[in-house]
TORPA-4810 file (N, C-alpha, C, O; in nm, 3 decimals):
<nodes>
NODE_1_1.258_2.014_2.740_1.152_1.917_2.711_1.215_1.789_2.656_1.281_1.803_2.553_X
NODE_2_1.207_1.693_2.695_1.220_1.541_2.677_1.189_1.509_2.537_1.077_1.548_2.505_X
NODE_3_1.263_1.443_2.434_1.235_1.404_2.334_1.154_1.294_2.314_1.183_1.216_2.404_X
NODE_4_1.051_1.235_2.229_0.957_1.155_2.202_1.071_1.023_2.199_1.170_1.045_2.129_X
NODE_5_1.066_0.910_2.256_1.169_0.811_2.210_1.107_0.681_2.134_1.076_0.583_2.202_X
NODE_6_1.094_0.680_2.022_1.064_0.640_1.877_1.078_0.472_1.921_1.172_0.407_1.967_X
NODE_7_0.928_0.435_1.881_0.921_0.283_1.876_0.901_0.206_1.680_0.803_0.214_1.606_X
NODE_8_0.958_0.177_1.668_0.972_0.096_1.556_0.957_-0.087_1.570_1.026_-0.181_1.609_X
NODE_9_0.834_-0.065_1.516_0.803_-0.241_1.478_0.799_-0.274_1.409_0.729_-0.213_1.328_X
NODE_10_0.862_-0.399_1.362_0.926_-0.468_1.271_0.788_-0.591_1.232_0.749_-0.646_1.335_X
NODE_11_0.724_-0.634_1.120_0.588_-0.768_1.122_0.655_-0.808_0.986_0.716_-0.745_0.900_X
NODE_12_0.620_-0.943_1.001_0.615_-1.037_0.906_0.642_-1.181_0.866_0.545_-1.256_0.877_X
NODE_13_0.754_-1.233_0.823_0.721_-1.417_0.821_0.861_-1.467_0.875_0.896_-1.399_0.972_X
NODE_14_0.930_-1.544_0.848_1.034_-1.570_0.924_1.147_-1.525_0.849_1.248_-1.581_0.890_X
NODE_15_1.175_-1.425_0.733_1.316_-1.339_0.729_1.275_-1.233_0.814_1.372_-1.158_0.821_X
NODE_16_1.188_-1.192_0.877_1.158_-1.105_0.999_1.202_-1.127_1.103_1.281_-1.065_1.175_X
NODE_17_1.110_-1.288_1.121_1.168_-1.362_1.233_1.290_-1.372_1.331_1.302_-1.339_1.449_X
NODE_18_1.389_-1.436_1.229_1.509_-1.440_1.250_1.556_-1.500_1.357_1.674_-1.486_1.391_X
NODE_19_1.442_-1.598_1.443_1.460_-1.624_1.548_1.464_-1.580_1.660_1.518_-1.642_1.752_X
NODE_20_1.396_-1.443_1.676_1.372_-1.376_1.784_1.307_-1.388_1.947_1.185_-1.391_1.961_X
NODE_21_1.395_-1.394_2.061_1.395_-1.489_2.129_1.240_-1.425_2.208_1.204_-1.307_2.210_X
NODE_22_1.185_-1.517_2.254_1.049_-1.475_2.290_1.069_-1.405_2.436_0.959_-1.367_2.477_X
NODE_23_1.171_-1.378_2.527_1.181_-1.316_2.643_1.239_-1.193_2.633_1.253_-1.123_2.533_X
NODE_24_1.281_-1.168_2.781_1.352_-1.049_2.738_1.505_-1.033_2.781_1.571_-0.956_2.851_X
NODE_25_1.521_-1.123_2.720_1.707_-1.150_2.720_1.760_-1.082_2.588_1.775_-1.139_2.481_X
NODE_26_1.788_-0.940_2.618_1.878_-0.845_2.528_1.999_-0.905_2.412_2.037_-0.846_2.310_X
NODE_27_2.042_-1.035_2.460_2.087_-1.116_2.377_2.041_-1.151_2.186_2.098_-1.159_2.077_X
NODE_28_1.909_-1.162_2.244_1.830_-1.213_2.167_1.680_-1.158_2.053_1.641_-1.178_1.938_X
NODE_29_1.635_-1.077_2.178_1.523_-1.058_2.144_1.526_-0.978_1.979_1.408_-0.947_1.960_X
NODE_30_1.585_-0.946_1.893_1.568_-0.907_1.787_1.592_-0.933_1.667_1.587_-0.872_1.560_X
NODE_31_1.633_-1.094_1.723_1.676_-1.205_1.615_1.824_-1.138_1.554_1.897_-1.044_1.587_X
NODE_32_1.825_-1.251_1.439_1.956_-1.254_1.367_1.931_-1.201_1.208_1.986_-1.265_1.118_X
NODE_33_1.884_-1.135_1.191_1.827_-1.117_1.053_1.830_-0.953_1.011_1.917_-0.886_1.066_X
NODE_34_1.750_-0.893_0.926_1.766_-0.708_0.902_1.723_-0.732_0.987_1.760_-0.848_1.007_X
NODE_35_1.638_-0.691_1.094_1.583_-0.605_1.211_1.695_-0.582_1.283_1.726_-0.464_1.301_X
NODE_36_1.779_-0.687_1.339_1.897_-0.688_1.432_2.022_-0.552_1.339_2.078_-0.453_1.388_X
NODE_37_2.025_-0.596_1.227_2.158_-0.519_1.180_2.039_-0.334_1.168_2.121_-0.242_1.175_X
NODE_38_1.942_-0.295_1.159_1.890_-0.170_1.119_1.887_-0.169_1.258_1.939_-0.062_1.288_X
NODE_39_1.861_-0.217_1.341_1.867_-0.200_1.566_1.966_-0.135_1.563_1.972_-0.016_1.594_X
NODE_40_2.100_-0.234_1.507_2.237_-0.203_1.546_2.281_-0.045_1.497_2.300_0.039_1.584_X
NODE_41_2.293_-0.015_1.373_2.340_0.118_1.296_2.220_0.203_1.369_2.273_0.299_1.426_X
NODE_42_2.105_0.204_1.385_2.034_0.342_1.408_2.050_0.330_1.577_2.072_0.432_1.642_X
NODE_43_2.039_0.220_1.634_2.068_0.268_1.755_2.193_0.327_1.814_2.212_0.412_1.901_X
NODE_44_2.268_0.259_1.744_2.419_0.332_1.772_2.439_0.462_1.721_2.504_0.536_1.794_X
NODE_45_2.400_0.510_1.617_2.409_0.620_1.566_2.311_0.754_1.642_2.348_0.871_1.647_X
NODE_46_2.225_0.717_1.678_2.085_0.816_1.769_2.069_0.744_1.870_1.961_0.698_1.909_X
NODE_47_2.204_0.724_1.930_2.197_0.672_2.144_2.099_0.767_2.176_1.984_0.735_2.204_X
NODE_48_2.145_0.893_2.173_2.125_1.011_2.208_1.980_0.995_2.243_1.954_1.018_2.361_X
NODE_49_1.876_0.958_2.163_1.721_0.972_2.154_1.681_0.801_2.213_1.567_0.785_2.256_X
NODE_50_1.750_0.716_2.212_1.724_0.543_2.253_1.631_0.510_2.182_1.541_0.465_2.253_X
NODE_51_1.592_0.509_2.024_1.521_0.448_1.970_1.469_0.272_2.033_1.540_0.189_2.090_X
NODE_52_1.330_0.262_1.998_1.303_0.074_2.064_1.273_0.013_1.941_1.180_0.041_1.865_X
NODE_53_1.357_-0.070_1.929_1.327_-0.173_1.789_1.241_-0.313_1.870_1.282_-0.386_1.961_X
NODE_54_1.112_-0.312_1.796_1.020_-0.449_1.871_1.072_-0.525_1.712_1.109_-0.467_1.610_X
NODE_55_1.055_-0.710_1.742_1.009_-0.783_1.620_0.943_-0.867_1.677_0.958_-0.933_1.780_X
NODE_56_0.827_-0.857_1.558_0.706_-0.951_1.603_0.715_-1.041_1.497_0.661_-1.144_1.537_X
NODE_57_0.756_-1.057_1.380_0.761_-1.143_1.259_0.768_-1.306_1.319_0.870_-1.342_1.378_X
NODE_58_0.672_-1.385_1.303_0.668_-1.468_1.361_0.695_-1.559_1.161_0.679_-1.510_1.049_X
NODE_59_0.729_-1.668_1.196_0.800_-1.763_1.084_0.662_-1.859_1.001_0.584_-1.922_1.072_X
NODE_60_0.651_-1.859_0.900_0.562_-1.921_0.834_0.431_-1.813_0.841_0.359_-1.831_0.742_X
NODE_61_0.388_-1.724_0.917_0.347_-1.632_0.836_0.299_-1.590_0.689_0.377_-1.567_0.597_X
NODE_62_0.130_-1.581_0.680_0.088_-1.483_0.568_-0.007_-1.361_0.614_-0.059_-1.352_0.725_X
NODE_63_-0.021_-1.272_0.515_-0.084_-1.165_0.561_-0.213_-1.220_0.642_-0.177_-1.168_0.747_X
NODE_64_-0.280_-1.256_0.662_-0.405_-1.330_0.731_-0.385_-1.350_0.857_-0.452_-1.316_0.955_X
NODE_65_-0.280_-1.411_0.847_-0.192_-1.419_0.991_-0.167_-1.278_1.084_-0.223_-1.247_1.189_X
NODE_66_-0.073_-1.213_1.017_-0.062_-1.052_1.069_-0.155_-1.020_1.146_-0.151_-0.999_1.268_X
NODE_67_-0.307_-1.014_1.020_-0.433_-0.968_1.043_-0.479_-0.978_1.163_-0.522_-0.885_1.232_X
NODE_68_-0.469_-1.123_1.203_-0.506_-1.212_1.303_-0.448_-1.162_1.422_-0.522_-1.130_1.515_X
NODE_69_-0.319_-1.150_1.430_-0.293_-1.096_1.575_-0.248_-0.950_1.611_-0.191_-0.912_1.713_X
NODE_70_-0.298_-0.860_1.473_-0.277_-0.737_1.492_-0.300_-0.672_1.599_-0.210_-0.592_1.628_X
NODE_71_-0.406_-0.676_1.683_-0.426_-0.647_1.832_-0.324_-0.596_1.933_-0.295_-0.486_1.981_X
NODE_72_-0.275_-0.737_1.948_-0.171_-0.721_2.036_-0.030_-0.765_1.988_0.048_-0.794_2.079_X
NODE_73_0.005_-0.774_1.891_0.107_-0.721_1.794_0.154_-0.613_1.694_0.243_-0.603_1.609_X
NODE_74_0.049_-0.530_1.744_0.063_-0.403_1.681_-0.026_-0.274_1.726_0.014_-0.157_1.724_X
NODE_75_-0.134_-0.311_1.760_-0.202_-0.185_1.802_-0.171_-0.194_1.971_-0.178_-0.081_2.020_X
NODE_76_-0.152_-0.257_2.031_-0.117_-0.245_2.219_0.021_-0.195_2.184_0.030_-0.102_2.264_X
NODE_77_0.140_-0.197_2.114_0.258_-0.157_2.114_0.251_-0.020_2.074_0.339_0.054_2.120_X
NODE_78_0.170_0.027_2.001_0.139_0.205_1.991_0.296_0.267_1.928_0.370_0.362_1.951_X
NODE_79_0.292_0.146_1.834_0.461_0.230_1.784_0.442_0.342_1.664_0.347_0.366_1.590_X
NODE_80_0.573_0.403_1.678_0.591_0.546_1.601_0.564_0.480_1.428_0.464_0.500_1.359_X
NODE_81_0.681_0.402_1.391_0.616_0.327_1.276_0.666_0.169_1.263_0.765_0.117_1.315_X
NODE_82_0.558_0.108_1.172_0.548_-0.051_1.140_0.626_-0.054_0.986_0.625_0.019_0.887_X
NODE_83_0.673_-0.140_1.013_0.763_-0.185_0.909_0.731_-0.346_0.862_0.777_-0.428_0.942_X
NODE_84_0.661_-0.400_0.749_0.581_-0.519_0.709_0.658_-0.555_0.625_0.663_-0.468_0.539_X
NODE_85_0.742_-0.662_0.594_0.747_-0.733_0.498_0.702_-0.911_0.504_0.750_-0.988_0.586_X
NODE_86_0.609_-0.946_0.408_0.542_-1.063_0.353_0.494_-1.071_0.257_0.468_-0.977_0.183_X
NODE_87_0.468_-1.191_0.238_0.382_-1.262_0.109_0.441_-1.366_0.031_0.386_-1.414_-0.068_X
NODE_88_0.594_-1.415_0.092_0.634_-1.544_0.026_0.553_-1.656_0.059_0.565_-1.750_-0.019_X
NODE_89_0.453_-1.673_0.176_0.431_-1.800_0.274_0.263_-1.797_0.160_0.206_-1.900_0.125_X
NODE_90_0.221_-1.669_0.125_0.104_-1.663_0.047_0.139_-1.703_-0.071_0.070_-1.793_-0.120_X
NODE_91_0.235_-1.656_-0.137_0.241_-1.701_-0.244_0.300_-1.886_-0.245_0.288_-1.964_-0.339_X
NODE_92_0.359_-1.915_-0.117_0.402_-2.073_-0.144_0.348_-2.120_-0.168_0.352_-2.187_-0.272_X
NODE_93_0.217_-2.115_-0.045_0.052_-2.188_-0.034_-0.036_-2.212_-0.120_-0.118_-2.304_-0.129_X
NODE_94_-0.014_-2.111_-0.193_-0.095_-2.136_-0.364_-0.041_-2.189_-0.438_-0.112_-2.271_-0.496_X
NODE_95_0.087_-2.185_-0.479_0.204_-2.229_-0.563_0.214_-2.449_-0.539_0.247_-2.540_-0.616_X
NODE_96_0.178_-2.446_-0.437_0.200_-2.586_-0.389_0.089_-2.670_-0.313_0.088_-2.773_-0.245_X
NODE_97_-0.012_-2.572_-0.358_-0.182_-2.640_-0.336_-0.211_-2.665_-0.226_-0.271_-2.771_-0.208_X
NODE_98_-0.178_-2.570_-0.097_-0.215_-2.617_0.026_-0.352_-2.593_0.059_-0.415_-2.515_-0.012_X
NODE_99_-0.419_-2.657_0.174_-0.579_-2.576_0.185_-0.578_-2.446_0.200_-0.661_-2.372_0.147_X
NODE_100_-0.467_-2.402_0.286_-0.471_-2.290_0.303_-0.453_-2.123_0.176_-0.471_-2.001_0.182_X
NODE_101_-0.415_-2.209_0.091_-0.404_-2.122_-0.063_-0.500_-2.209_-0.108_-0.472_-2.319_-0.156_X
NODE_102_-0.634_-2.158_-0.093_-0.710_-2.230_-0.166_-0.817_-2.091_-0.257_-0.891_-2.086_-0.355_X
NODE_103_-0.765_-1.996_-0.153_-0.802_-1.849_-0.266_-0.728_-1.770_-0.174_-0.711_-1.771_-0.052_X
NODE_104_-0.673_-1.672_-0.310_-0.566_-1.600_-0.279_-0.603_-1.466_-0.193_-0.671_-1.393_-0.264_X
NODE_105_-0.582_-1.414_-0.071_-0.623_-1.329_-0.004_-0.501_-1.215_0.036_-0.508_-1.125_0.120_X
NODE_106_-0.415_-1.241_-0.032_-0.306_-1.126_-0.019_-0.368_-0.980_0.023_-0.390_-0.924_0.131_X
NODE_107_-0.387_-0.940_-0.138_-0.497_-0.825_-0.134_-0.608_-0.791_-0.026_-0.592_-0.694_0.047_X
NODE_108_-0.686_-0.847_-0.020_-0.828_-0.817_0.052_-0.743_-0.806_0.217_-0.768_-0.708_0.286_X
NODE_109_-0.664_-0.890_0.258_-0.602_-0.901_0.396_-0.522_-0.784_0.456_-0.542_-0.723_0.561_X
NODE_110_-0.391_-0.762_0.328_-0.306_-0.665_0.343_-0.402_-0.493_0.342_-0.388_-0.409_0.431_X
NODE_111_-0.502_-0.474_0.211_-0.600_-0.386_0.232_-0.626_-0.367_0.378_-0.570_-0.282_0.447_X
NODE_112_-0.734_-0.471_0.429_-0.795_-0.454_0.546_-0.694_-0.405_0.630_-0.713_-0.290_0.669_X
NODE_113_-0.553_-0.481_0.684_-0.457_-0.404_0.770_-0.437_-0.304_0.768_-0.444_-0.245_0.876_X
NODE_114_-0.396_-0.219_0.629_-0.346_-0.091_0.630_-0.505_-0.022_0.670_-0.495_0.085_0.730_X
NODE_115_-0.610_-0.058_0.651_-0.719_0.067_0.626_-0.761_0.043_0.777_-0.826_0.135_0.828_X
NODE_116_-0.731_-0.070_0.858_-0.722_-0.067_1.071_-0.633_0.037_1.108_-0.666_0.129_1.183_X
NODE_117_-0.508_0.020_1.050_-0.473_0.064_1.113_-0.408_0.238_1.094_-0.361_0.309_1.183_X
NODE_118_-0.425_0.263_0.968_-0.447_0.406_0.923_-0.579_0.504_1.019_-0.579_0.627_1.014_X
NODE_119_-0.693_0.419_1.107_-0.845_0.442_1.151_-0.796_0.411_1.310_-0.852_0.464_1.407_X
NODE_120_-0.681_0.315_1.323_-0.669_0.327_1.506_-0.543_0.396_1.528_-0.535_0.453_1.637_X
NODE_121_-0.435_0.406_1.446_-0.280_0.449_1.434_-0.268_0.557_1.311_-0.189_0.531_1.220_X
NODE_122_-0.332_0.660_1.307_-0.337_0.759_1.228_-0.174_0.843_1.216_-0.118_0.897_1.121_X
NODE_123_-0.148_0.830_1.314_-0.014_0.917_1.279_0.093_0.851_1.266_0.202_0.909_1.262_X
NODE_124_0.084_0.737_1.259_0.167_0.564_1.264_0.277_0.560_1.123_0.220_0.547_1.015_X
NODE_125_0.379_0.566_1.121_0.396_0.541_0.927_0.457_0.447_0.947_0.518_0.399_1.042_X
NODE_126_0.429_0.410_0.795_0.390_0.246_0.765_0.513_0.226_0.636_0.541_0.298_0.540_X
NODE_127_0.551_0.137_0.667_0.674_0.090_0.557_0.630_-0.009_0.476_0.587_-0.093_0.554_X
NODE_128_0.614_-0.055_0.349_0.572_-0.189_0.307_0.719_-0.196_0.214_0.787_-0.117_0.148_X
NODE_129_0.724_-0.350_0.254_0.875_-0.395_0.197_0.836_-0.491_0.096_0.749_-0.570_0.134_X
NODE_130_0.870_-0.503_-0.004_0.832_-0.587_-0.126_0.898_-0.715_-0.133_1.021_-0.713_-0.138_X
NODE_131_0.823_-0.853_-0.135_0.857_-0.955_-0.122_0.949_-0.992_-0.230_0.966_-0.914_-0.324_X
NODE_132_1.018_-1.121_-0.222_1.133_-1.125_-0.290_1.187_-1.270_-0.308_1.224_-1.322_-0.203_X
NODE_133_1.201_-1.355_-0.437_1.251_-1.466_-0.463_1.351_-1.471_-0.575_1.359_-1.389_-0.666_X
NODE_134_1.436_-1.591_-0.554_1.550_-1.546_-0.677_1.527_-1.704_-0.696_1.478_-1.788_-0.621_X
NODE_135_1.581_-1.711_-0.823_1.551_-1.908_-0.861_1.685_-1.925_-0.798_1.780_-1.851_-0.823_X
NODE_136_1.687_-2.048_-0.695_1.739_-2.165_-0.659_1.670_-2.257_-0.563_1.562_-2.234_-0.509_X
NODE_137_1.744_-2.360_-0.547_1.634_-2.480_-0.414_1.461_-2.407_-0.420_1.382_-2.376_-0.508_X
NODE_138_1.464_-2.405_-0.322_1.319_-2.423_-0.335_1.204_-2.325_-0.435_1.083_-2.306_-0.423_X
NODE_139_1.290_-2.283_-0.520_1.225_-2.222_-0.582_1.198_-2.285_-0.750_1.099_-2.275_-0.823_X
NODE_140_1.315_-2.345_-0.770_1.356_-2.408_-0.904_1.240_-2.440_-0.998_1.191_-2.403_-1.104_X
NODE_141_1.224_-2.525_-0.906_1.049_-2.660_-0.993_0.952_-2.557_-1.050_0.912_-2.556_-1.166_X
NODE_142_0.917_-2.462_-0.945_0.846_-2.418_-1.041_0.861_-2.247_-1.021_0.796_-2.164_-0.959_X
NODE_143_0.948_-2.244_-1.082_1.015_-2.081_-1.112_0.881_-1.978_-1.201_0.833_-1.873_-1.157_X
NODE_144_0.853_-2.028_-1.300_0.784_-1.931_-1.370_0.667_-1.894_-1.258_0.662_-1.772_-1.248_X
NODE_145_0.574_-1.958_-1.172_0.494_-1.994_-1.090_0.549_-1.880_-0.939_0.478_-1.816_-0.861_X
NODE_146_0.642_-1.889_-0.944_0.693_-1.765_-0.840_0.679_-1.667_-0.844_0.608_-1.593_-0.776_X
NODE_147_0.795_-1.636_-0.983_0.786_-1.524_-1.019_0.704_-1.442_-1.092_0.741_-1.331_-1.129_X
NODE_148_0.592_-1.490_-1.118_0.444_-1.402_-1.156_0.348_-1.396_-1.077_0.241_-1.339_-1.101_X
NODE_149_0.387_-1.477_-0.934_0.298_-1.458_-0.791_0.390_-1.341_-0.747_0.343_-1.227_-0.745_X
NODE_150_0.506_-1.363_-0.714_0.606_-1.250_-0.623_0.534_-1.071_-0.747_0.479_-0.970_-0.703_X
NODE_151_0.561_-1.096_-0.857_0.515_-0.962_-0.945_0.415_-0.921_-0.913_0.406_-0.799_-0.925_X
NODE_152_0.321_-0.976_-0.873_0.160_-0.996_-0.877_0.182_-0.891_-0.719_0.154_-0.771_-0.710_X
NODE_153_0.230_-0.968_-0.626_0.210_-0.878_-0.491_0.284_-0.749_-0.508_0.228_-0.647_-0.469_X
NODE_154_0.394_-0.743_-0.558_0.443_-0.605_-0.600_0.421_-0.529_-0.655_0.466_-0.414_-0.647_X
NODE_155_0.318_-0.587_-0.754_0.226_-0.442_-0.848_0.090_-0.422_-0.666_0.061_-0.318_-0.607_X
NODE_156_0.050_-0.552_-0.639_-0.021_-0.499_-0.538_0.018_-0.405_-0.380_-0.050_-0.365_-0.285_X
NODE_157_0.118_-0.400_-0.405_0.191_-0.346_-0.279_0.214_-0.196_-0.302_0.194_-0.109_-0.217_X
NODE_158_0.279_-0.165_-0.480_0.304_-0.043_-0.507_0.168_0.067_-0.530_0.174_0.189_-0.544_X
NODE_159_0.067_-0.006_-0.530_-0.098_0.054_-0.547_-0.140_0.059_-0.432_-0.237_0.134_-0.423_X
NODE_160_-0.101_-0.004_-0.312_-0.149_-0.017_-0.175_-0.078_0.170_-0.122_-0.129_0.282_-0.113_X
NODE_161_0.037_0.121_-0.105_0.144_0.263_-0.129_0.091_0.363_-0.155_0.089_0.456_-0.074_X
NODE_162_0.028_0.372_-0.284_-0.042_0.546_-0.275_-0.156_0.522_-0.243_-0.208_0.631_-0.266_X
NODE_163_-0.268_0.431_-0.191_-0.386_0.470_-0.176_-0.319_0.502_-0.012_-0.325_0.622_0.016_X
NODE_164_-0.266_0.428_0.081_-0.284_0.445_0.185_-0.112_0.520_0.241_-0.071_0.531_0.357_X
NODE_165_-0.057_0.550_0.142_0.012_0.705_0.176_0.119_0.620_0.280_0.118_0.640_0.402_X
NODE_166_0.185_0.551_0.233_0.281_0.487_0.283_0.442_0.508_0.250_0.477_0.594_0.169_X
NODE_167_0.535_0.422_0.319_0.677_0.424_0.225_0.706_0.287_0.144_0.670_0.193_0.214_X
NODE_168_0.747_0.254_0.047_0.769_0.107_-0.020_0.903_0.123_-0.016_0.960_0.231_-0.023_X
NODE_169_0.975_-0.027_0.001_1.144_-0.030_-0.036_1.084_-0.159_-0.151_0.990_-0.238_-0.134_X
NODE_170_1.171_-0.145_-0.260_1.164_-0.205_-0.366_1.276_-0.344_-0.337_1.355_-0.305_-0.252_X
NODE_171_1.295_-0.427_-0.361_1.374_-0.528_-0.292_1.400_-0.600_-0.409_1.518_-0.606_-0.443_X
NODE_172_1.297_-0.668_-0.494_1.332_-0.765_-0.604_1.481_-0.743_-0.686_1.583_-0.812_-0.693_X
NODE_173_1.434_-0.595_-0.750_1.523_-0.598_-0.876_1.650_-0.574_-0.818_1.745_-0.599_-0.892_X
NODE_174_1.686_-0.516_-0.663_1.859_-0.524_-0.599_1.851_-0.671_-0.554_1.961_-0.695_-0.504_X
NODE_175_1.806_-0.734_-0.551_1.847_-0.910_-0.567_1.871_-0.922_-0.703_1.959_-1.009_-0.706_X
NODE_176_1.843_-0.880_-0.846_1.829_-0.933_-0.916_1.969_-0.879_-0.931_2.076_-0.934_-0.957_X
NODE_177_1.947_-0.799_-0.916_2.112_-0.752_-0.952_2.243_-0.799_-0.886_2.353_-0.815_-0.940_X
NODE_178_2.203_-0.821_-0.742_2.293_-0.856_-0.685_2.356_-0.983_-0.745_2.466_-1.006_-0.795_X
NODE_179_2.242_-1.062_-0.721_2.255_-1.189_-0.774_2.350_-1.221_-0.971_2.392_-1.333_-0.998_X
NODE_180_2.358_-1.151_-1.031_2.380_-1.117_-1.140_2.554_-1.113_-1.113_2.632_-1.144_-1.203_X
NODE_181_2.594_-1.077_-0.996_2.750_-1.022_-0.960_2.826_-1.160_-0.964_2.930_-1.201_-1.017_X
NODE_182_2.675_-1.240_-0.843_2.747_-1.321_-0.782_2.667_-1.447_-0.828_2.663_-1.466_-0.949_X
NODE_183_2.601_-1.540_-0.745_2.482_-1.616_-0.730_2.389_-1.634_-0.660_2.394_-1.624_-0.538_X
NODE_184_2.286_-1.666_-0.727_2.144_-1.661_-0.621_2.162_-1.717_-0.510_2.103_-1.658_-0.420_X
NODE_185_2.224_-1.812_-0.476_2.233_-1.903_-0.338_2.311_-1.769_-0.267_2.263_-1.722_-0.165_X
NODE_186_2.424_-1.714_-0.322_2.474_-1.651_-0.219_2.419_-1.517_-0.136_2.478_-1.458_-0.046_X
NODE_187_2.286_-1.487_-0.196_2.209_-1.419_-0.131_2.085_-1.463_-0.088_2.045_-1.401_0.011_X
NODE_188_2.015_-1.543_-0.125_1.924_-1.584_-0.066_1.923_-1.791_-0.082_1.903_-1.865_-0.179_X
NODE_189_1.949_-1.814_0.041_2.056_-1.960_0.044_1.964_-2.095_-0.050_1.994_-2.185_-0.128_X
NODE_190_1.842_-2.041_0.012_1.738_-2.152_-0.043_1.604_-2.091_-0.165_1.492_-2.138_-0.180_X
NODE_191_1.664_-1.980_-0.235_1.588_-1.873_-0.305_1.451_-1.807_-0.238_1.348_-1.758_-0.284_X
NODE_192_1.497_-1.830_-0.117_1.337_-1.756_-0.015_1.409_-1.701_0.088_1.387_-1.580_0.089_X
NODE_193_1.503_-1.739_0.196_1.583_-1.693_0.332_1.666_-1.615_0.251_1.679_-1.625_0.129_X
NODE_194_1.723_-1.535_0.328_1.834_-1.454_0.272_1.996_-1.503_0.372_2.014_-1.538_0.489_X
NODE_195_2.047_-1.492_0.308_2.220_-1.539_0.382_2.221_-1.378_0.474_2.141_-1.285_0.465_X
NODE_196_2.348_-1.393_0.563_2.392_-1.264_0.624_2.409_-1.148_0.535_2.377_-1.037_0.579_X
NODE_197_2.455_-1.161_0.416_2.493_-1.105_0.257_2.318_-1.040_0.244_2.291_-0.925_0.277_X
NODE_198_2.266_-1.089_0.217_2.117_-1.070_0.199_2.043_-1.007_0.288_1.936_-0.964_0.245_X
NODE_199_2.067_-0.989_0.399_2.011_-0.917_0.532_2.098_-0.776_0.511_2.040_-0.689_0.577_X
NODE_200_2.161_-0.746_0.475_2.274_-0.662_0.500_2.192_-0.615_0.351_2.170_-0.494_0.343_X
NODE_201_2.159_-0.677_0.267_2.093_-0.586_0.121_1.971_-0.520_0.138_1.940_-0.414_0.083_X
NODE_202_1.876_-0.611_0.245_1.752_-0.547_0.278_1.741_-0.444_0.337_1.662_-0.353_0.315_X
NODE_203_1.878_-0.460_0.473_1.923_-0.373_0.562_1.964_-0.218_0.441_1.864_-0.147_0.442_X
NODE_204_2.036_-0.178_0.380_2.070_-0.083_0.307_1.961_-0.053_0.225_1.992_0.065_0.205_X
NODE_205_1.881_-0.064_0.176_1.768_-0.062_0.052_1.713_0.024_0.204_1.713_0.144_0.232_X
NODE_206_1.653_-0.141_0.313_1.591_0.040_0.399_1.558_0.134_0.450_1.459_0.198_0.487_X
NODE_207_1.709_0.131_0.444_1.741_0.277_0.560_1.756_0.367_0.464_1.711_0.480_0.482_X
NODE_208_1.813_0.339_0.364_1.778_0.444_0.227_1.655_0.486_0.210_1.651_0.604_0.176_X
NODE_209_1.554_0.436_0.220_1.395_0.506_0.235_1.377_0.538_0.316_1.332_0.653_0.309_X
NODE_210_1.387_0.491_0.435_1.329_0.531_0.565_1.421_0.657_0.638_1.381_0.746_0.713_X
NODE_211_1.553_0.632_0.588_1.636_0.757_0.634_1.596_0.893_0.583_1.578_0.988_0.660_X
NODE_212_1.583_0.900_0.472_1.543_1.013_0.376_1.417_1.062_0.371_1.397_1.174_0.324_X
NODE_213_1.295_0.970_0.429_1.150_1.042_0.485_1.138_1.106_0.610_1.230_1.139_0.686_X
NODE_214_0.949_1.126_0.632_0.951_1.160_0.701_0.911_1.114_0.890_0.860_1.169_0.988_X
NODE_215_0.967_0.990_0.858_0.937_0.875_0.955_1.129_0.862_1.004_1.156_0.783_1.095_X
NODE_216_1.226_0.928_0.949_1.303_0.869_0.943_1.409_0.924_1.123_1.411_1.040_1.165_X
NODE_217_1.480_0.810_1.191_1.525_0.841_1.281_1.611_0.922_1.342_1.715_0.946_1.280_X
NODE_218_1.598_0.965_1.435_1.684_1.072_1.434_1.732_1.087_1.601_1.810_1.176_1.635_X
</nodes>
């Protein structure tokens, strides 16, 4: 009997992104960012089964957004599991008075997603990756203002987690640390993108969760 061959989709803002080329030139299509380096190690490691890594993380991205084209960015792809990380582009928008942060919908948005798609993708598992800023460039001016928006989604992310029976990778405090070795720029260049250094941290944080459940590849 033929083994199930495991689709994994990748959603969220442009450290998702990564520039992922919109065709289907193998070159490209999975950007330059974690998705490409977690493609690389699990596909090479489980040829055997040909895992499919999709990325849909489109750049500037907030949860609302997701929401918006969940359809056919996530429920027509019928993947084994979704893997979400966002909420810097939500938290900018408020932080810097755009119309579009004109009330904060993190919550009510990210809710509504998980409780679609727990009701159309029941056997689906769901990764939520915890957003993540370190003070430099664009974060500087108004640092305190970040970092009690970025906390704010991470207490809301880790409560999302057990109502809707998910996996979380914790991300902040291994920046904080990292950053502590070295400097904030050298992991995340503009205190929001992450350097190659920084992809490679997200990348390890999680395959460490996701390896060790029960979603994990094989």
């Amino acid at each position: 009997m033929e083994n199930h061959r495991k689709t994994i989709l990748f959603q969220g803002d442009s450290i998702t992104d990564g520039n992922w080329g919109r065709d289907q030139d193998l070159n490209h299509i999975l950007g330059h960012g974690y998705v490409y380096l977690i493609a690389a190690q699990l596909g090479f490691e489980f040829a055997h089964s040909q895992p499919k890594f999709i990325n849909r993380g489109i750049s500037g991205n907030r949860v609302s957004d997701l929401y918006a084209r969940w359809n056919e960015d996530a429920f027509s792809l019928r993947p084994d599991l979704i893997s979400i990380l966002v909420g810097v582009n939500d938290a900018a928008s408020i932080i810097h008075g755009r119309p579009q942060g004109a009330t904060d919908r993190f919550e009510r948005m990210y809710r509504q997603l998980l409780s679609e798609t727990r009701e159309v993708l029941p056997e689906t598992g769901l990764v939520l990756c915890e957003p993540f800023v370190l003070k430099t460039g664009a974060t500087t001016n108004e640092w305190d203002q970040w970092r009690s928006k970025i906390d704010e989604y991470s207490s809301i992310l880790r409560q999302l987690t057990g109502e809707y029976n998910t996996l979380f990778v914790p991300l902040q405090e291994v920046f904080n640390q990292a950053a502590q070795n070295v400097t904030s720029q050298y992991w995340l260049w503009d205190g929001v993108h992450p350097t190659a250094a920084g992809h490679q941290l997200i990348t390890r944080e999680w395959l460490k969760i996701v390896q060790q459940s029960e979603y994990a590849i094989r």
